[in-house]
Structure formats: C-alpha cells, structure tokens
N, C-alpha and C positions, 0 to 999 in steps of 0.2 A: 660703334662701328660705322667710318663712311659709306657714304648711297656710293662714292665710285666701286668700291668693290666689285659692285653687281654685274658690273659691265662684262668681265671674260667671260664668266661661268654662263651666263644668259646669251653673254654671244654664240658659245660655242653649245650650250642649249640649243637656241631657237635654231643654231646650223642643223639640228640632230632633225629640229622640228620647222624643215626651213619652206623656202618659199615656191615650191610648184617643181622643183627639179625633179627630172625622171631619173630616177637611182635605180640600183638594183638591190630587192629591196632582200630579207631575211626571210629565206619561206619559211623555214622552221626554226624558230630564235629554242634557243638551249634553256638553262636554267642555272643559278648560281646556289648552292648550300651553304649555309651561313655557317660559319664554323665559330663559336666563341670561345676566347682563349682565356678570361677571367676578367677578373677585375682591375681598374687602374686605381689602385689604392692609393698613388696620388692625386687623385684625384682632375684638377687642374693643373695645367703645365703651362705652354704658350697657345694652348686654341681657350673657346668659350664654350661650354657647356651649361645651361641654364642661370648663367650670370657668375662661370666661374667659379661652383662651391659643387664638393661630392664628386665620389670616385661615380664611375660608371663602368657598361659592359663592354671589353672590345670584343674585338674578332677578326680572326684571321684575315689577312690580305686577301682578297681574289685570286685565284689564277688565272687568267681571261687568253691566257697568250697576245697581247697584246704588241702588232705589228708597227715599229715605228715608221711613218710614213715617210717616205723617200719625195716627194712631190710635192711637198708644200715648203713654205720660206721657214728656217731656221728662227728657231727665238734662243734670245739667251738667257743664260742661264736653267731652262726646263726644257721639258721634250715634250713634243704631243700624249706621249702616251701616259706619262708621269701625271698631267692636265688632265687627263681623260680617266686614268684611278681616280685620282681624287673625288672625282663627280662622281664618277660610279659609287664608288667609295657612298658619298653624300647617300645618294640616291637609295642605298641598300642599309644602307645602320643610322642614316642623323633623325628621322623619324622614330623610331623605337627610339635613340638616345634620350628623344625628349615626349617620351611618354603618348606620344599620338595627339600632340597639340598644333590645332590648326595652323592659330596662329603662330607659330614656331615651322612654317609650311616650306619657308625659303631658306632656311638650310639645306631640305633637303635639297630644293631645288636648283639653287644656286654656289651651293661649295662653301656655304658661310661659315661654317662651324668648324668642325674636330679635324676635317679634312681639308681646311685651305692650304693653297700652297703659293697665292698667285699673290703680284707684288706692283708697286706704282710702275714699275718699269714696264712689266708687261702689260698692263692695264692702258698705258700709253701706244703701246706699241697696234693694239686691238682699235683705240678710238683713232690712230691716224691709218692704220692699213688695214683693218679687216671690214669697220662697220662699213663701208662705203663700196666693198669691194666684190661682188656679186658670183664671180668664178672661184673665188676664193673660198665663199661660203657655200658653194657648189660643191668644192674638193673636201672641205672640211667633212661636210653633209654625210658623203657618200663612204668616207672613209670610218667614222664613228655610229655612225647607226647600227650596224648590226650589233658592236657592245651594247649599246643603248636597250637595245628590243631586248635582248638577251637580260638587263638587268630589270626593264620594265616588267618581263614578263616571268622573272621570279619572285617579286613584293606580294604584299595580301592585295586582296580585293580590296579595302580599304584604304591601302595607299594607291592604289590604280586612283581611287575617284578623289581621292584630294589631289591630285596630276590633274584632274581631268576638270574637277568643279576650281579650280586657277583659270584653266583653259575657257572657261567658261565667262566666268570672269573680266579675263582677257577681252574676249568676243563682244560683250555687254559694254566695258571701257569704252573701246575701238569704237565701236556705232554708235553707244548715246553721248559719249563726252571730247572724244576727238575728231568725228565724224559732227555730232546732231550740237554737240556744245550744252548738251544737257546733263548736267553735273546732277541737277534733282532729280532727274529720271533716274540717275543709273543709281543716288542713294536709295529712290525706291524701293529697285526692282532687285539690291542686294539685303535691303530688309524684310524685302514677301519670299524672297528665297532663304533669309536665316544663313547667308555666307559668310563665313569669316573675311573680310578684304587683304588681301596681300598686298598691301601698299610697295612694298620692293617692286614687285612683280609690275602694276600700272604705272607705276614712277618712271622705270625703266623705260616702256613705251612714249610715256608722255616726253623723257627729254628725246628719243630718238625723233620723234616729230617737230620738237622745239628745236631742236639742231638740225633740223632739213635731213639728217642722215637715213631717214625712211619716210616711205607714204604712208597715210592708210590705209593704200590698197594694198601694197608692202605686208603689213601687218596681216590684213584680213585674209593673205591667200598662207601667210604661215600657222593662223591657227586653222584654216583647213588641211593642211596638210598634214600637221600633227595630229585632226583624226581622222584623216587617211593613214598613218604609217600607226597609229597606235592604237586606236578603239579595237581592230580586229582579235589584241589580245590580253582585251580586256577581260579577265575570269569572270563564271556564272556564282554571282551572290549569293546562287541557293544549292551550291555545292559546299560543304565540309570544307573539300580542302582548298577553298580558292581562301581560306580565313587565316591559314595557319603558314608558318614555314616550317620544315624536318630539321633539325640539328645535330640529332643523333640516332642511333638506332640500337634498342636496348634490346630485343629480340626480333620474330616473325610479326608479332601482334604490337607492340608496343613500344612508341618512340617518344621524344621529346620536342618539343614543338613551339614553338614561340609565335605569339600573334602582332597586329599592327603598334599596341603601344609598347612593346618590349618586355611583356609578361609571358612565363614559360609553365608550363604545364604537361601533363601526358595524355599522349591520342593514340589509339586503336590504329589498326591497317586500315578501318574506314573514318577514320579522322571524329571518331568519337571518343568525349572528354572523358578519363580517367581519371586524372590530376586535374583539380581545375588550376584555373590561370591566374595564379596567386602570387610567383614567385618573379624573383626577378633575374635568376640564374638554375635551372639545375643542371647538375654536373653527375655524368655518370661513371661509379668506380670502378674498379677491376671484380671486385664479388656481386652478389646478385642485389644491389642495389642503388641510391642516388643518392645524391644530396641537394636538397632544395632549402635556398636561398629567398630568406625573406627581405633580405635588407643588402646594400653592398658592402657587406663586410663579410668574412669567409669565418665569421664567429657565430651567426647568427643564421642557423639552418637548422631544418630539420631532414633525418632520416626515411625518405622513402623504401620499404622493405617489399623487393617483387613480388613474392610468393603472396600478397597482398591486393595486385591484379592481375 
C-alpha cells in the first residue's frame, strides 16, 4: 500500500485534532452502538484485511445524521460526509477487525483498510489546497469534531490509549528528532516505553516538514490540542464498562458485549463477565437463547442456553 495514502485521512484527522483554533466544542458527545450484521463469508473483496485472507465481522453502518457542509470547496467525485463515514467507520470497527494489534494501529487511524474510499485524485487535490491552507483546516476542524468526539467517546478504554500513546509518540518524534535531530534519543525513549512505532504516523510528519508545508511549532500546538479536545473523554480504566461495548440486549441483567480486540462475550447490568470473551460473534435468537461463534464460519458455534445465567 503507498505511504501517499496517508495523506487525506491524517489531514482531515489532524483537522479533527488541529492547531489551536477556538471551535465550539461537544459538551456532551453521544455514543454509537455497534450493531453487527454477520459475517463476510467472502471474506476479501477489493479492501485489505490482515493481508487479504478470512471472512470477518461487519456491522451496521452508523447513523451519525451526518450534515453535508454547505461552506467548504466541492471535491469530486465524494462528499465530506461520505469522507468523514469512512474514518468514523475506521475508527469504530478496523481495530477489533484486526484483533487489537498495535501495530495494525493506522488503519484505525488513518482509513487504511475495510473502509477506504479515498483516491490519487483526491489525495492531489489535499497536497495542493488543503495542507498549506490554514482557514480551510479551521472550517474542516469545527465542522467534524463533534462526529469525532462522539465516535472517540464510544471505543473501549483500550482504544482510547492506543489514540493517545500514537499521540505521544508523535510528541517524542516532533522534540527529539525533528526538533533536537536526535533520532537515538527518540529510539531510546520508544524502547524504555515498550511502544509499538507507527511509522505511517511519523513519516507523515516527517514529509510535512521536509516539504516546508508545516513547522514544528505547527506540529507541537496540534498535538496539544488533541489533548485539549480529547483526553477529557478519555474513560476510567478501573470501571467495568469503559472495557466493553453493548451490542445487544438479551434481557434486564444480561447483554452481549464485545471488547478492544473483537471478542464477544456476556456481561451483567454491572458489566460483569458471564460469558467469557472467547467468541468472535454471538448472535442472539428469537427463543431464549444465543449462539456463540468460535470461528468466522456460521457452522462452527456453540449454543448458549439462558436459563443457564
């Protein structure tokens, strides 16, 4: 896959997560429920999924009501908001696709995967008019963030700190190696932290600075800002439910519940395990019971029986 890719999806990221603008911001961001609709028993089609082999889980589209913006410059062929699914999209299912693997981090965060939609044309169109363009990225900013917050603030706790140990990342690049030119430091100081490196993620930085299209100081005021608009809703690690998402609801006490690497299981009204998190689907039927999915085949399940929790 080329490094240009990266370029919309991170533009129109870092706008989410941009540089100092006073927006108005989400006081209260919503929440999105994951709905899954089965299996793609073809598994691969024309996106990549762990190198193109094996069905996986979808899930229902979003409904976000997504407003297309009247105020910005026309692209062709897509629409902002068509742009702005997809990331969402990324951002909410490409992490479970691939099992909660770090390095597998920039799908989510960049639209690499199940859900790209974006193409040289447009990718052209972002390096001559948007990187350079500072009100542009102002309008962008303030018109997609409250999706953003809204979709940040429905993952697990676990995908919060892989957003956020990137962001960190980031920070470290920017000061020791584009800033101090200390390329040893920063392998250091990502080995005494045990970080996975997202090479998409610093590359990207590195050519905007290699192409004069941003500063460091540029850089340094957009990851404060990103935890200015997002740390606030960042979930408590030592809560139950900042671990899990709901996917269904099987009665009062008893739901279905899916965690960061895309394992499903049952939890309680206080988000304690019933079902451990073994499966990678279950699905609940019209009688009093489920069906839980060891493998992605709709052959290979066992029967969960309620009267049983």
């Amino acid at each position: 896959m080329r490094k240009n890719y990266l370029a919309l999806p991170f533009i129109l990221t870092i706008a989410i997560f941009s540089v100092g603008f006073s927006v108005m911001k989400n006081p209260k961001p919503g929440s999105i429920k994951l709905e899954p609709t089965g299996f793609s028993i073809e598994g691969f089609t024309h996106y990549c999924l762990l190198g193109g082999v094996g069905a996986y889980l979808e899930y229902r589209e979003p409904d976000l009501n997504i407003q297309e913006p009247k105020h910005l410059p026309k692209l062709n062929g897509f629409t902002y908001s068509e742009l702005l699914l997809s990331f969402i999209k990324s951002l909410l299912f490409e992490y479970k696709n691939y099992n909660g693997s770090d390095g597998l981090s920039a799908y989510t965060l960049f639209g690499l995967g199940n859900y790209r939609i974006i193409n040289d044309e447009l990718l052209a169109y972002a390096n001559k008019k948007v990187l350079n363009n500072q009100a542009l990225l102002k309008n962008i900013y303030t018109w997609m963030l409250p999706y953003y917050q809204t979709a940040f603030n429905s993952i697990t706790i676990e995908e919060q700190q892989v957003m956020l140990s990137n962001l960190n990342i980031c920070e470290q690049y920017v000061s020791l190696v584009l800033e101090k030119k200390d390329l040893k430091g920063f392998d250091k100081w990502i080995k005494g932290k045990g970080y996975t490196i997202d090479e998409k993620t610093i590359g990207f930085l590195k050519r905007r600075i290699s192409k004069k299209q941003w500063t460091v100081a540029d850089c340094k005021k957009w990851i404060q800002q990103i935890r200015t608009d997002f740390t606030p809703l960042m979930k408590n690690p030592g809560r139950a439910m900042s671990h899990y998402q709901i996917t269904d609801t099987i009665n009062n006490n008893l739901f279905v519940a899916v965690n960061h690497k895309g394992d499903y299981g049952l939890v309680d009204a206080k988000y304690q395990v019933k079902e451990p998190f073994r499966h990678v689907y279950i699905r609940k039927d019209e009688n009093d019971e489920c069906r839980a999915y060891y493998d992605f085949s709709y052959e290979e399940f066992t029967v969960l029986r309620l009267e049983n929790y």
